[in-house]
Backbone as numpy.savetxt, mean C-alpha at the origin, in Angstrom:
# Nx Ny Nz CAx CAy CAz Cx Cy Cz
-28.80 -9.65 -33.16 -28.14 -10.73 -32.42 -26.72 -10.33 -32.04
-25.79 -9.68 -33.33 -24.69 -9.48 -32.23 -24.93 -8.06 -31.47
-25.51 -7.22 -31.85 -25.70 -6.28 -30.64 -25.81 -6.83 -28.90
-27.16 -7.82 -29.36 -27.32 -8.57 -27.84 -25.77 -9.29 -27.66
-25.06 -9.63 -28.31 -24.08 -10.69 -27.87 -22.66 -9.99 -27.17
-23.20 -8.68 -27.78 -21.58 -7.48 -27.30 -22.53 -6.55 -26.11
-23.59 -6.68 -25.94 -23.97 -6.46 -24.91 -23.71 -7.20 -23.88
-24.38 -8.56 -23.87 -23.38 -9.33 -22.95 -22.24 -9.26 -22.11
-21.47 -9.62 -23.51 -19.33 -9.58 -22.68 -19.52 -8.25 -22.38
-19.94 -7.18 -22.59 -19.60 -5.66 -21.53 -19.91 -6.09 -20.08
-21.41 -6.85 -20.26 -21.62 -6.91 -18.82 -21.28 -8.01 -18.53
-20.70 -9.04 -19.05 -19.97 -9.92 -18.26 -18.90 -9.10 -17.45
-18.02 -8.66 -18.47 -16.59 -8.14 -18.10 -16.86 -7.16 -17.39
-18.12 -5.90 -17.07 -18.23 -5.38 -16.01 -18.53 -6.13 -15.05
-18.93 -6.97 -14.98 -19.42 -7.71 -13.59 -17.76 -8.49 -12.84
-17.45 -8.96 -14.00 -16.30 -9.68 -13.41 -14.75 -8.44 -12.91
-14.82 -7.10 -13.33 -14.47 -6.15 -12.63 -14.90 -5.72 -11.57
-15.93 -5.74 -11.09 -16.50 -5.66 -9.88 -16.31 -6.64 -9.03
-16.14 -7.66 -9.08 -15.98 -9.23 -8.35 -14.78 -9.05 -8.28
-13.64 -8.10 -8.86 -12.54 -8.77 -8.44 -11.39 -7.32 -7.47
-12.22 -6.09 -7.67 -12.01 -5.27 -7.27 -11.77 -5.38 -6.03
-10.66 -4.90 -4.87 -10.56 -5.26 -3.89 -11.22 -4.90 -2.79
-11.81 -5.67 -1.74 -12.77 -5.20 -1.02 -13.71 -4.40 -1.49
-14.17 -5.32 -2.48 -15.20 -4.23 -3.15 -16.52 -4.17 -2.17
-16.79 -4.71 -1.00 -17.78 -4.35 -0.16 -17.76 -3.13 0.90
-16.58 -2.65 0.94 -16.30 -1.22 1.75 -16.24 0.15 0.99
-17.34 0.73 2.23 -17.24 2.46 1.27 -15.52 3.04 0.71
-15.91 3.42 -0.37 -14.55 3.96 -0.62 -14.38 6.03 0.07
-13.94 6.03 0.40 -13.62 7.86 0.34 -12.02 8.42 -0.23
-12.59 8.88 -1.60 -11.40 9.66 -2.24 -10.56 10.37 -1.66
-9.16 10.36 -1.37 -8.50 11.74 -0.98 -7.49 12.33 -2.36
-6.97 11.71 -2.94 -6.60 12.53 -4.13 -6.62 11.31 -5.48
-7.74 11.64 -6.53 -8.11 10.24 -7.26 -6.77 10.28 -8.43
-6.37 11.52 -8.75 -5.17 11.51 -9.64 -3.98 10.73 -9.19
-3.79 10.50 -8.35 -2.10 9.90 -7.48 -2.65 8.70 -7.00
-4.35 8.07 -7.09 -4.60 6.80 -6.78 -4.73 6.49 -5.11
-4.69 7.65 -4.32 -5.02 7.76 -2.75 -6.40 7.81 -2.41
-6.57 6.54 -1.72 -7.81 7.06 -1.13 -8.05 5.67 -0.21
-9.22 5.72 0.81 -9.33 4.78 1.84 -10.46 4.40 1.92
-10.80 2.64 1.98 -12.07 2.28 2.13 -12.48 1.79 3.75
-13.73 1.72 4.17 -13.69 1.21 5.48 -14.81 0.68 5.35
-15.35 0.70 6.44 -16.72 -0.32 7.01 -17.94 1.00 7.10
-19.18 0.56 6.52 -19.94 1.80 7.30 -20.76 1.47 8.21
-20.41 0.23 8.54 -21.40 0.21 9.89 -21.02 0.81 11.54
-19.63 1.22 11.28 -19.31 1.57 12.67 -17.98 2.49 12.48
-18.76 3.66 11.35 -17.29 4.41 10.79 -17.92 6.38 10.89
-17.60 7.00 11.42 -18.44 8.37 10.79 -17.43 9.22 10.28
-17.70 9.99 8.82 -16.80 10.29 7.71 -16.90 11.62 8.05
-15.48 12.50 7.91 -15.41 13.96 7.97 -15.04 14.25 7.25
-13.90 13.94 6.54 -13.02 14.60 5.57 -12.90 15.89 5.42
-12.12 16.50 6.57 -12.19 18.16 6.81 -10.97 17.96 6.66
-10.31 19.33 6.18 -8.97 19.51 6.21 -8.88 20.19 8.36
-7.60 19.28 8.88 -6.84 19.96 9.76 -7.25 21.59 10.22
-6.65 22.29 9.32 -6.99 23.91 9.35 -8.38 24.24 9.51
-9.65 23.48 8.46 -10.51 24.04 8.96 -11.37 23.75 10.24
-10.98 23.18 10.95 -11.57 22.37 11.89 -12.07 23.07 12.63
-13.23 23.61 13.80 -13.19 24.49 14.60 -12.32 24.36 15.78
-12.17 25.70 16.68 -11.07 24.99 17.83 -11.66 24.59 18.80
-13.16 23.85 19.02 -13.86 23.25 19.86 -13.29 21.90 19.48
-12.82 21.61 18.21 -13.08 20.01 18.38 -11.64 19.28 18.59
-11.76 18.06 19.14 -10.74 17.57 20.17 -9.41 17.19 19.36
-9.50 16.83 18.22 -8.74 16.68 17.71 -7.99 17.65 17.25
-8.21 18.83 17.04 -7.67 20.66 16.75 -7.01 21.19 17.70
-7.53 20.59 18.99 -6.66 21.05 20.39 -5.69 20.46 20.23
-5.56 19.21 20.01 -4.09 18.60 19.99 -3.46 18.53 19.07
-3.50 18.83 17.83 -3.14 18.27 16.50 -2.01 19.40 16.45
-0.64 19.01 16.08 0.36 19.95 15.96 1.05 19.78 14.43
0.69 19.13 13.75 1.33 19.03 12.62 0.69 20.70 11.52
1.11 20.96 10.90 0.62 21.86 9.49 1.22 21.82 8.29
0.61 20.54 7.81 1.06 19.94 6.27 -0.26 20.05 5.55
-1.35 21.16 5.62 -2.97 20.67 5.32 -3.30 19.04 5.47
-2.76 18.84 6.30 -3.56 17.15 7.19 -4.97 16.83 6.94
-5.51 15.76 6.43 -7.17 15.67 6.36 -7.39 14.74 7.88
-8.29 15.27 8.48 -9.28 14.07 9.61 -10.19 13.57 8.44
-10.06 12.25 8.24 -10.77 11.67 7.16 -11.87 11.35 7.87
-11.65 10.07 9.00 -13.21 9.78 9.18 -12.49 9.04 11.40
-13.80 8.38 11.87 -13.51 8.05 13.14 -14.67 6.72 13.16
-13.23 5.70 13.42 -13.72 4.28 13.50 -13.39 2.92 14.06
-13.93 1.89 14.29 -13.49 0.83 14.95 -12.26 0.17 14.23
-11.38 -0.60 14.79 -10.34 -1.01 14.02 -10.85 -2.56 13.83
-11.26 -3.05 15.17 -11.90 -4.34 15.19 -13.54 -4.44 15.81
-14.11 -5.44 15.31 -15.56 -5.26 15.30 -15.79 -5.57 16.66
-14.74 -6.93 17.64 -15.19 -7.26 18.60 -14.59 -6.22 19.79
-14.03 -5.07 19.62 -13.42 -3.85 20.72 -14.66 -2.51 19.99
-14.46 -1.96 21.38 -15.33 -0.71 21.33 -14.85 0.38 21.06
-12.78 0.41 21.22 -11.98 1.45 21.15 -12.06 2.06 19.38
-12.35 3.27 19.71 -12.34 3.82 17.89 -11.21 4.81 18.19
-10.72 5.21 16.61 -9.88 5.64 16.19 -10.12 6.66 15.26
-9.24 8.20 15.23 -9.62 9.32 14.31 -8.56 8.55 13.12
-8.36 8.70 11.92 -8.04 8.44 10.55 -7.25 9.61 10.40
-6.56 10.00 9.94 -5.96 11.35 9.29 -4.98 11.05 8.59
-4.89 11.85 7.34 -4.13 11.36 5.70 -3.21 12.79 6.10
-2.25 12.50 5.45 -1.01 13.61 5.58 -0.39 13.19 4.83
0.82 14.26 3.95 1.73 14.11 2.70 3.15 14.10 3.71
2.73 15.04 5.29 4.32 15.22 5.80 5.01 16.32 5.08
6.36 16.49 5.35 7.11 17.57 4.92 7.87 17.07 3.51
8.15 15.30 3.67 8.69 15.09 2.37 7.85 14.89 1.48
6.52 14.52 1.29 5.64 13.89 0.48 5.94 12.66 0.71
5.70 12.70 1.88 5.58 10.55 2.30 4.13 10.20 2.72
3.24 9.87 1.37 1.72 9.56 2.19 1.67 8.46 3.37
0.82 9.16 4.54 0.97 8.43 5.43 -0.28 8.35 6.32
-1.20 7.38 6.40 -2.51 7.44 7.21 -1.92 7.47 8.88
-2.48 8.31 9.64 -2.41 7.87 11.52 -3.16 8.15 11.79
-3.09 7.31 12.84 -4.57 6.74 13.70 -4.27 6.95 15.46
-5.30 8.02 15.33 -5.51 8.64 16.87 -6.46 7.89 17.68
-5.98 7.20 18.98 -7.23 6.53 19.66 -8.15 8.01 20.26
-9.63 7.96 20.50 -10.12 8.83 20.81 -10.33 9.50 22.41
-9.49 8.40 22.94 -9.19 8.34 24.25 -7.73 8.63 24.82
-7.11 9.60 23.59 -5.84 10.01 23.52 -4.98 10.68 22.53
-5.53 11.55 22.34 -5.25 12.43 21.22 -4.08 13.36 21.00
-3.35 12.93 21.91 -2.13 14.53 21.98 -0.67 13.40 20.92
-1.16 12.34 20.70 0.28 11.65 19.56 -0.60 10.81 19.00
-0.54 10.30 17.51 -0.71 8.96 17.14 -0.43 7.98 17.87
-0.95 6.87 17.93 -1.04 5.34 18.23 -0.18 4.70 17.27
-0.45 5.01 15.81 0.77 4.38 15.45 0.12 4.46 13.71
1.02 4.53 12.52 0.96 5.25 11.53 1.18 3.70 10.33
0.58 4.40 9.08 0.71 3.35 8.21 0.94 4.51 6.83
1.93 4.14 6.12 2.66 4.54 5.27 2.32 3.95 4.14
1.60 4.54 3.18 0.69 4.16 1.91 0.66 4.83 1.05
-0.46 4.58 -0.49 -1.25 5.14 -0.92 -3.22 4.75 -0.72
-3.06 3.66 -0.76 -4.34 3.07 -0.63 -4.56 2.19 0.94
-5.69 2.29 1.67 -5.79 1.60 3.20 -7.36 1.45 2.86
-7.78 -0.32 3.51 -8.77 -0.53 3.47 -8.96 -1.18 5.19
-10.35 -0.72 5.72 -10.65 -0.63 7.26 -11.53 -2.07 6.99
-11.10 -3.25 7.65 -12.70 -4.18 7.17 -13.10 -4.34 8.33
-12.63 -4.62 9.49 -12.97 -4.40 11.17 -11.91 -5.92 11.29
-11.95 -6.57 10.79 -10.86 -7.86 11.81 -9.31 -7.49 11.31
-9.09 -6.86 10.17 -7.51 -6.18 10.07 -7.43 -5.06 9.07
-6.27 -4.48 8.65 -6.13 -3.37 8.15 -5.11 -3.68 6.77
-5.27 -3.69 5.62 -5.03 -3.33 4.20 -4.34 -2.56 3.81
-3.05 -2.33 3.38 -1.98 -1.57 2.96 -1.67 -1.72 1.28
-1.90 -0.38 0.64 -1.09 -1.18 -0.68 -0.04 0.35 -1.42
0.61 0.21 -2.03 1.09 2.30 -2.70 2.45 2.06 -2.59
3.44 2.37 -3.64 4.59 2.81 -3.19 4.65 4.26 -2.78
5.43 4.12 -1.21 5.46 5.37 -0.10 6.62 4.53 1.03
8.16 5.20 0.94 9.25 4.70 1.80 9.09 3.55 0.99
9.09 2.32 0.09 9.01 1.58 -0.21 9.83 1.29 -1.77
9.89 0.05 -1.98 10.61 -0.26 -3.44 9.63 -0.50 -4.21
8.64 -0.61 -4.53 7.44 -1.30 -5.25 6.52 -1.03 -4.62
5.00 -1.18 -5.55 3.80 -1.41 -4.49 3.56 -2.47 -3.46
3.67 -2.32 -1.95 3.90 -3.63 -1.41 2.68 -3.07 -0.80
2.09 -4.97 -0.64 0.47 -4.97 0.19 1.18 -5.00 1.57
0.41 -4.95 2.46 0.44 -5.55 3.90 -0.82 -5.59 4.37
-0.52 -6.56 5.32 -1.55 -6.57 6.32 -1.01 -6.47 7.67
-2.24 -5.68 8.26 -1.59 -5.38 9.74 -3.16 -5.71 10.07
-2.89 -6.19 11.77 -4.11 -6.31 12.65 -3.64 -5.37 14.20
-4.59 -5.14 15.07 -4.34 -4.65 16.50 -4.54 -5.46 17.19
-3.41 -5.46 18.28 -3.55 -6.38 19.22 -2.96 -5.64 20.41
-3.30 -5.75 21.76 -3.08 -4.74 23.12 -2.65 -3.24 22.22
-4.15 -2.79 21.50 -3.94 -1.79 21.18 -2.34 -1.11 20.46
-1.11 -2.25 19.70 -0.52 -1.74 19.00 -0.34 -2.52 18.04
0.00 -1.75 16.48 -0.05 -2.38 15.25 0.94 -3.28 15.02
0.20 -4.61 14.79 1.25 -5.89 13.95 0.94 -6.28 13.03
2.09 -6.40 12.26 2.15 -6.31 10.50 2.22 -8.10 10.47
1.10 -8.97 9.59 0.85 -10.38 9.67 1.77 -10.59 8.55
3.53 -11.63 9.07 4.17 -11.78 8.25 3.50 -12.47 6.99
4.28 -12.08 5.95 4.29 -13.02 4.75 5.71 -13.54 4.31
5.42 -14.75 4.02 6.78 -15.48 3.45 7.44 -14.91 2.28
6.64 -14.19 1.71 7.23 -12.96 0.73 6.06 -11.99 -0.02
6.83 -10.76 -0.27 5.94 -9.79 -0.51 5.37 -9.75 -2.13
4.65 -9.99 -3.06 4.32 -10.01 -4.67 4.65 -9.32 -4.70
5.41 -8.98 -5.87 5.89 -7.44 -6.89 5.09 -7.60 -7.96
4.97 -8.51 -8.92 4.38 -8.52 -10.45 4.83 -7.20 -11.13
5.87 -7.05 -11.36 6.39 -5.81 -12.16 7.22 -6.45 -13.39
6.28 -6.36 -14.60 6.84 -6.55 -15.40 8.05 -5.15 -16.20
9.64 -5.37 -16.06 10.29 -4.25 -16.25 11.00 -4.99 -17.51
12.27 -4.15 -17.32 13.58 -4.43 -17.98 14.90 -4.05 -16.93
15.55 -4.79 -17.56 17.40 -4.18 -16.49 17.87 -2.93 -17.34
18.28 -2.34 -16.41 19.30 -1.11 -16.68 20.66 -1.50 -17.30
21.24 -2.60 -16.40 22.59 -2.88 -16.46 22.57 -4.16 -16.33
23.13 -5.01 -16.97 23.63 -6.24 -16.81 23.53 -7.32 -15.33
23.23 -7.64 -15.10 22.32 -8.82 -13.97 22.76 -10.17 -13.94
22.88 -10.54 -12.71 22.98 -11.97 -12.60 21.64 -12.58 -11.62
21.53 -13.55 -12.07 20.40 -14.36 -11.31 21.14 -15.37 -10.53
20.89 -15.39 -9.10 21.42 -16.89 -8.00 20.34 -17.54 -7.34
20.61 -18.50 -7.50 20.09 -19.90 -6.90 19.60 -19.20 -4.92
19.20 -19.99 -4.23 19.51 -19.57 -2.74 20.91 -19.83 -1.92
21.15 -20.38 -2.86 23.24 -20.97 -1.95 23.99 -19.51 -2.68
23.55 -18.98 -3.63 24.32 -17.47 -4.38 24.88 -18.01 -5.44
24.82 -19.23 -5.91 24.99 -19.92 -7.40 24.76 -19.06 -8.28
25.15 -18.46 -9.38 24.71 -17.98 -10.79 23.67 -18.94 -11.55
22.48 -18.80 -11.70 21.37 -19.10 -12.51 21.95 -19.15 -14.14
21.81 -17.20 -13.97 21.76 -16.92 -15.49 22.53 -15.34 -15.12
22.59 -14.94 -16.48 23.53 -13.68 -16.76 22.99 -13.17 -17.80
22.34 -11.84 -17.66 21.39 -11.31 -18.77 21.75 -9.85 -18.58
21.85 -9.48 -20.26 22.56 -8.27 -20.41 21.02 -6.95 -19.82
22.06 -5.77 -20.40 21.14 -4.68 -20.51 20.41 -4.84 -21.09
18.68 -3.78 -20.87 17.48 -4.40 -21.61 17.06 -5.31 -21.62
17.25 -6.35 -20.93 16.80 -7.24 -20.86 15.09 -7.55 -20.39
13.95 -8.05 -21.03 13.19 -7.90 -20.41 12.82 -9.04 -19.59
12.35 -8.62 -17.98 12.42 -9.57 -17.19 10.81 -9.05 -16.36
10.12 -9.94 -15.15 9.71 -9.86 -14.19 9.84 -10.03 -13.11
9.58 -8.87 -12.49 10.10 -9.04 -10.78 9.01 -9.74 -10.05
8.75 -10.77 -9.63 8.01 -11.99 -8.81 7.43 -11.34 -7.56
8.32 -11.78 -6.83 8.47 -11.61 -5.81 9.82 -11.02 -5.03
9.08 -10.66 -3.45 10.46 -10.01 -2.72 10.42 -10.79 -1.20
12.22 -10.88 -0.62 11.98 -11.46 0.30 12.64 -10.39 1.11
11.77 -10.31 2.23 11.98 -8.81 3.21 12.98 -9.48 3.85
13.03 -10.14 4.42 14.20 -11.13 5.45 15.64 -11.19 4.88
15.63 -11.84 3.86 17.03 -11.61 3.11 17.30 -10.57 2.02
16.30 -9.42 1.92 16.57 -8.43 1.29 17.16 -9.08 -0.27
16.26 -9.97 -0.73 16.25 -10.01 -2.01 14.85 -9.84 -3.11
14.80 -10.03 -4.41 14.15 -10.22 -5.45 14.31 -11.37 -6.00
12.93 -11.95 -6.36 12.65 -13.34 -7.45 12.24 -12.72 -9.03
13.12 -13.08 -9.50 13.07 -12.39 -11.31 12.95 -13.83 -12.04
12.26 -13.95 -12.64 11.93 -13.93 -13.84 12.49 -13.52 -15.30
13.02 -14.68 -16.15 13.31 -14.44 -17.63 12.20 -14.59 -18.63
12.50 -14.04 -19.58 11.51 -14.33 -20.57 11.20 -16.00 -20.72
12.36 -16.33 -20.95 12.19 -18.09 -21.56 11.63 -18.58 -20.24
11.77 -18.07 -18.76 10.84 -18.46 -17.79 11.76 -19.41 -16.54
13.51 -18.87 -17.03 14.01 -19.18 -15.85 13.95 -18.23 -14.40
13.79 -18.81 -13.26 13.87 -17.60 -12.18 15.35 -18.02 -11.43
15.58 -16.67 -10.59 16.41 -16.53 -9.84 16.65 -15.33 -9.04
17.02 -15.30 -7.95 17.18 -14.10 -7.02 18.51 -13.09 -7.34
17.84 -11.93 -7.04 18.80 -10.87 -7.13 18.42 -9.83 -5.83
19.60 -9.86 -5.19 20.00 -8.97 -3.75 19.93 -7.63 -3.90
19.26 -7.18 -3.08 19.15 -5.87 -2.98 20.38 -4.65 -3.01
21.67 -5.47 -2.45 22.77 -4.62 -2.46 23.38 -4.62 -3.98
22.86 -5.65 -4.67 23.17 -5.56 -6.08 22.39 -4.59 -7.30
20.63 -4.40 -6.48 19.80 -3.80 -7.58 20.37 -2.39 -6.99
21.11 -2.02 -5.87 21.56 -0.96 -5.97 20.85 0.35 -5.38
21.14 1.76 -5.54 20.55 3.01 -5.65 20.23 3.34 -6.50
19.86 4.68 -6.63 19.43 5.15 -8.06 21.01 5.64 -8.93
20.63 5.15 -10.27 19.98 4.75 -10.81 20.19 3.21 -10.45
18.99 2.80 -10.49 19.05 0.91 -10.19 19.36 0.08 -11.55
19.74 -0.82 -10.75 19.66 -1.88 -12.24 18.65 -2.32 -12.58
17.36 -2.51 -12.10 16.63 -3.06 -12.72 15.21 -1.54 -12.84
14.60 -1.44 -14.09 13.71 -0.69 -14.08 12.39 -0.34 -13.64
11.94 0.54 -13.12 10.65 1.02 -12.90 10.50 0.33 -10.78
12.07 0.24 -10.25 11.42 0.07 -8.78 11.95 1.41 -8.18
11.44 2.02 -7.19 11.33 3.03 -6.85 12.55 3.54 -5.58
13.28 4.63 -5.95 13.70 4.84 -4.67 13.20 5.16 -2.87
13.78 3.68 -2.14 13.25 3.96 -0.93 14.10 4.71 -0.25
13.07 6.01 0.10 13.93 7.27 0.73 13.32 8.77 0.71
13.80 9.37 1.69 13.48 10.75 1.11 14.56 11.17 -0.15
């Protein structure tokens, strides 16, 4: 009986990992599983290459034009939206700094990108496009982008989730939205970063006892930052 009963919660709790996995209905294709890169899409209207750049032959159209040499992958060639016929080549690149970055070649114009998305993880579902990875970024930030007259728009959000549970480096103040002082919490302090607001270039933190308050970006600083574990945006 408890064998059957711990059999169970495995497969509960596998099942309910699967249910919550994101877009767990799109093929996934690995590009590097150690660093957490890789891209899911649709397979009903997607065809997968995953050739590196270099080996490509020089018959194919994308090799004639392709001028970059960072070992570039052509991942795969696909619709962006279900109700347009225009498809798009995929190609993953690190760049010269190590800035992962997916671009997307229309196939009806191959000598520049159309226009690039700066990631670790991109999911294709056909009505918009899925962003998640810190890359140029402070944190892992999602986005969503859709196409419209064939160029990419990013669907605002009233603010971006962080859920980073850290600590401060240095001593912190928390303000109200008028720039009021909240609270004043030393070093070490352990806190959570909420949320972020792209518009006024701030952070929603979180205290332990569960007061919040914003902290400005010109305050969390450069490296080293005051608050721990957000990432320098930059080369």
């Amino acid at each position: 009986m408890k064998f059957r009963l711990t059999f169970m919660l495995l497969c509960i709790c596998g099942l309910s990992f699967a249910q919550n996995e994101p877009f767990g209905y799109l093929q996934k294709l690995e590009i590097n599983s150690e660093e957490g890169i890789y891209i899911k899409y649709n397979t009903q209207f997607t065809e997968v290459f995953n050739q590196s750049i270099s080996e490509l032959s020089d018959s194919d159209p994308l090799r004639k034009n392709y001028s970059y040499e960072f070992n570039d992958i052509k991942l795969l060639k696909t619709r962006l939206q279900t109700d347009s016929s225009t498809e798009y080549f995929v190609v993953f690149s690190y760049g010269p700094s190590f800035d992962p970055v997916f671009m997307f070649y229309r196939d009806d114009n191959l000598s520049e990108p159309a226009f690039s998305i700066y990631a670790l993880k991109l999911y294709i579902t056909g009505s918009a496009i899925y962003s998640a990875g810190h890359t140029n970024n402070y944190f892992n930030m999602r986005r969503k982008f859709v196409v419209q007259q064939n160029k990419l728009v990013e669907v605002e959000q009233p603010f971006y989730y962080v859920g980073l549970k850290t600590k401060t480096l240095k001593p912190i103040k928390l303000s109200d939205n008028n720039g009021k002082v909240v609270a004043t919490l030393t070093k070490d302090y352990n806190i959570e970063v909420l949320m972020y607001d792209a518009e006024q270039k701030k952070f929603l933190v979180s205290t332990e006892f569960g007061l919040t308050g914003w902290v400005f970006l010109k305050d969390v600083g450069t490296m080293p930052y005051t608050i721990d574990k957000l990432f320098y945006n930059g080369d």
